[in-house]
C-alpha angles and dihedrals in degrees: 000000000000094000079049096053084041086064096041088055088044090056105042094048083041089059102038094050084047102046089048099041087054088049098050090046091049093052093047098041082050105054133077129238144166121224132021087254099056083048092056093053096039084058100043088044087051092045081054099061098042084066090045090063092032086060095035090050091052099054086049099054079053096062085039097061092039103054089033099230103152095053106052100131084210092060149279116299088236096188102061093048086058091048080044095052102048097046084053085046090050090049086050088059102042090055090040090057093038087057082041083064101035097050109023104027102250090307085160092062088053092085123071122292094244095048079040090057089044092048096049088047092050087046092058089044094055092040086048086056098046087057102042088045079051096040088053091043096053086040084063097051085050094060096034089059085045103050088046085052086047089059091039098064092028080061087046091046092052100052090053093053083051095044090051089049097054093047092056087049090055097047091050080059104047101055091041101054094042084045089060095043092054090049081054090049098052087050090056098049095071101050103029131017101182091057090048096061091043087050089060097051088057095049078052090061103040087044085055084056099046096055086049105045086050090069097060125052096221130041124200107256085245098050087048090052099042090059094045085049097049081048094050092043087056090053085046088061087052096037104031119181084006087069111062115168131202114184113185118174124180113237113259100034115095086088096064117110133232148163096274120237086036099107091027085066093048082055095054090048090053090047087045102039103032114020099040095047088048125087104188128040119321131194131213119187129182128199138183130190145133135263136183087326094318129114111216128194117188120199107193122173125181106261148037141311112262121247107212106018109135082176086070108048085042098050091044091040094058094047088052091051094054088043089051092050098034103044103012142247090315086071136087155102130269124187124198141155132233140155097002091307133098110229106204091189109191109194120199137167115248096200091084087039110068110204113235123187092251 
């Protein structure tokens, strides 16, 4: 905020030495004179001056700010800036007959009253236009800082809403998956008691994961599958020779990132829908390549889609959602079946996501 305010004080000084300066050159470059001497006088009165409506400017961006003129969101009181303005346009003129006097010895009173009257009175007009032109200018920049803070906070307030989004994602995710490990635990405790404590070790772990991987929006691809394998190692305890896993990773990949739990809610769909509706053997195989810049990880279980499972479209809506927010609209999950498997497809671009050798 204060470097922010710093480059708003460079600017506007920036701006206001610049737009004078040019004035005053403009208006001595412009004007004719005899000898070198009158020149002199007529530059230093005209460098005068600049610092007279610097200064004069300066007051009035003052009152500007502190009677807010200039940021009433119903409109500008129109009538009190052109008050504004010709009183600063008045005070111009006053200075500029007052250097008239200090540096050319009242040259201005030398003409007739009356082309006197009609030359003070085109003086305050021009003056009149020069602050209302600056008066409009520095209304502009006004609006133009404005409208960028208003961005500015519109693009924060975005990333907390998305923030908040993710994080109640996430939670959906959490209490589901450890729900569904704990239902794979109790079955265990009545044929094998061994396996049931090792079973919990590995709930520990992957508990431990999940907590972790809750603090941070992506997860490397490895990390991800090392966590669905130690889960599906745990359902193989409870499911022996029904669950058969096939992992196949492409080389290259552990270091892609992506939003964590999404695959391990594509696992739990393939052991709920697929091994546990199958009575003989099921296999579950898992795959992840590139194409065309994109990473994709499939998720593939012997069986069908089920017909009525709320548990499903809420599971894979929710991981869409996080891909959406996490990786953008090119990414996504698809789900079909073919040939007696269920294909869960997740899509995302790899040019956010540089590949490391893991």
């Amino acid at each position: 905020m204060a470097s922010t305010r710093g480059e708003s004080a460079r600017d506007y000084w920036f701006c206001q030495l610049a737009g004078w300066g040019a004035l005053t050159g403009f208006s001595i470059i412009s004007s004719s004179f005899g000898s070198w001497h009158a020149a002199l006088q007529f530059a230093l009165a005209k460098l005068f001056l600049m610092a007279t409506g610097l200064g004069l400017s300066h007051l009035w961006r003052a009152r500007l700010r502190r009677q807010g003129w200039l940021e009433r969101p119903r409109g500008f009181p129109y009538a009190r800036l052109a008050a504004g303005v010709l009183l600063l346009a008045l005070a111009q003129t006053a200075c500029l007959v007052w250097t008239d006097q200090l540096f050319r010895g009242g040259a201005l009173f030398d003409d007739e009253p009356a082309m006197l009257a009609f030359n003070i009175g085109l003086l305050v007009f021009i003056w009149a236009v020069v602050f209302a032109v600056w008066t409009l200018c520095y209304a502009m920049a006004l609006a133009r800082r404005r409208a960028g803070r208003f961005e500015l906070e519109k693009l924060r307030l975005e990333v907390s809403v998305k923030d908040a989004e993710l994080r109640a994602l996430q939670a959906q995710v959490n209490p589901h998956f450890f729900f569904n490990s704990l239902n794979s635990i109790r079955a265990l405790t009545y044929e094998d008691a061994d396996a049931a404590a090792r079973a919990i070790g590995q709930l520990a772990g992957m508990m431990r994961y999940s907590l972790q991987a809750g603090q941070a929006p992506l997860v490397a691809l490895g990390d991800e599958l090392a966590a669905v394998r130690a889960y599906l190692d745990m359902e193989k305890l409870r499911f022996d020779e029904r669950l058969q896993l096939d992992i196949d990773v492409a080389p290259g990949l552990g270091a892609v990132r992506l939003p964590p739990m999404v695959l391990q809610t594509l696992a739990e769909n393939a052991v709920r829908h697929g091994v546990e509706r199958s009575s003989g053997p099921c296999r579950i195989a898992i795959r992840a390549r590139r194409l065309d810049g994109m990473l994709e990880v499939a998720v593939a279980n012997e069986g069908r889609i089920a017909a009525h499972s709320d548990s499903t479209r809420l599971g894979l809506a929710n991981a869409r959602d996080r891909l959406l927010l996490q990786c953008g609209a090119q990414a996504g999950i698809s789900l079909r079946e073919a040939g007696g498997w269920v294909h869960a497809l997740v899509r995302l671009p790899l040019e956010h996501h540089p590949l490391e050798t893991p």
